[in-house]
N, C-alpha and C positions, 0 to 999 in steps of 0.2 A: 457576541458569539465567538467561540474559539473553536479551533478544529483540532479532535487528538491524533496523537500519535499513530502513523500509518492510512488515516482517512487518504480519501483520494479527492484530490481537488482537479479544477480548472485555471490555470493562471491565463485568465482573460486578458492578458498585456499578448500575449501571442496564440494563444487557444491551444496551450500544451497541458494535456495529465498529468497529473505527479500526485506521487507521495509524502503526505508530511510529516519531515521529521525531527522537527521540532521548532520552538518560538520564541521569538524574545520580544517583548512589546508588543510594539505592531505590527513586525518582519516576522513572517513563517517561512523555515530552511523547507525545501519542496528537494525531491530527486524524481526522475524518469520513475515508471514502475519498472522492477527487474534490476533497479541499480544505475549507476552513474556518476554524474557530477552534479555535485548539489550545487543549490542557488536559493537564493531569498528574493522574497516577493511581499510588498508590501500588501496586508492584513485585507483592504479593500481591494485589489485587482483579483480575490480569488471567489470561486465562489463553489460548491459542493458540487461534485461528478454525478452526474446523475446515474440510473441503470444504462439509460444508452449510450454514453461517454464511455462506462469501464466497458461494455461491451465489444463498442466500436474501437478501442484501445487492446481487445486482447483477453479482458480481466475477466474473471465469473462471477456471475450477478451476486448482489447481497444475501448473504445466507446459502450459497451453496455448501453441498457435502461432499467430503471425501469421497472418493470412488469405492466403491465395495470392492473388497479383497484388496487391495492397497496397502502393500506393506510399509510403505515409506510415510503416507498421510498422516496414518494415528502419531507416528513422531515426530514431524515436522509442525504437526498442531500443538503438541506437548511443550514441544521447544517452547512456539510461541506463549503458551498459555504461561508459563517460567517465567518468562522476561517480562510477562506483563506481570506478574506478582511479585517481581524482585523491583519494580518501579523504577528498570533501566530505561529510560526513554532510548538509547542508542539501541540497545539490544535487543527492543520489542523490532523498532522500526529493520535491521537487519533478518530478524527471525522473519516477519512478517514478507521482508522481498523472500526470502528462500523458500518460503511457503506457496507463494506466489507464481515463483517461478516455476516450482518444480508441478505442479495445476496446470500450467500452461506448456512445460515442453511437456510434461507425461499424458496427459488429459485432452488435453487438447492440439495435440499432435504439432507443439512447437512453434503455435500461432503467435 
């Protein structure tokens, strides 16, 4: 099992969220969600964030929707949807914190 680009994991070595962005072997580079300093974690100390992980982390469950009337979402989602078709690993994983964040200061009142 491998995990793409932007999932959210558990690095069980210290019980920290993060984002994966990206893998070489059996190291997955992980950051904070929102951004950071990245770090690698070997393949076996991770294991997938569940619903109540991103929650209790801040993040919006799987499959949430933009906010109606949101003018910023429909482009912030575009961005993402781009970079995931241009097959930038770098660039999905950046679109995808900016998407992220801006859910959470705007949406969610900066939790």
């Amino acid at each position: 099992m491998t995990y793409r680009i932007g999932a959210f994991v558990v690095d069980t070595r210290e019980g920290k969220i993060a984002q994966v962005v990206g893998a070489a072997g059996s190291r997955v580079t992980l950051r904070r969600p929102g951004g950071g300093v990245e770090w690698e974690a070997p393949f076996g100390s991770l294991r997938l964030a569940t619903r109540e992980d991103r929650e209790a982390a801040g993040l919006w469950p799987s499959g949430a929707r933009p906010m109606y009337g949101c003018v910023e979402c429909p482009k912030l989602k575009d961005a993402y949807n781009d970079a995931v078709a241009g097959g930038d690993a770098y660039a999905t994983g950046e679109a995808l914190v900016v998407l992220r964040r801006h859910w959470r200061m705007v949406h969610m009142g900066g939790a």
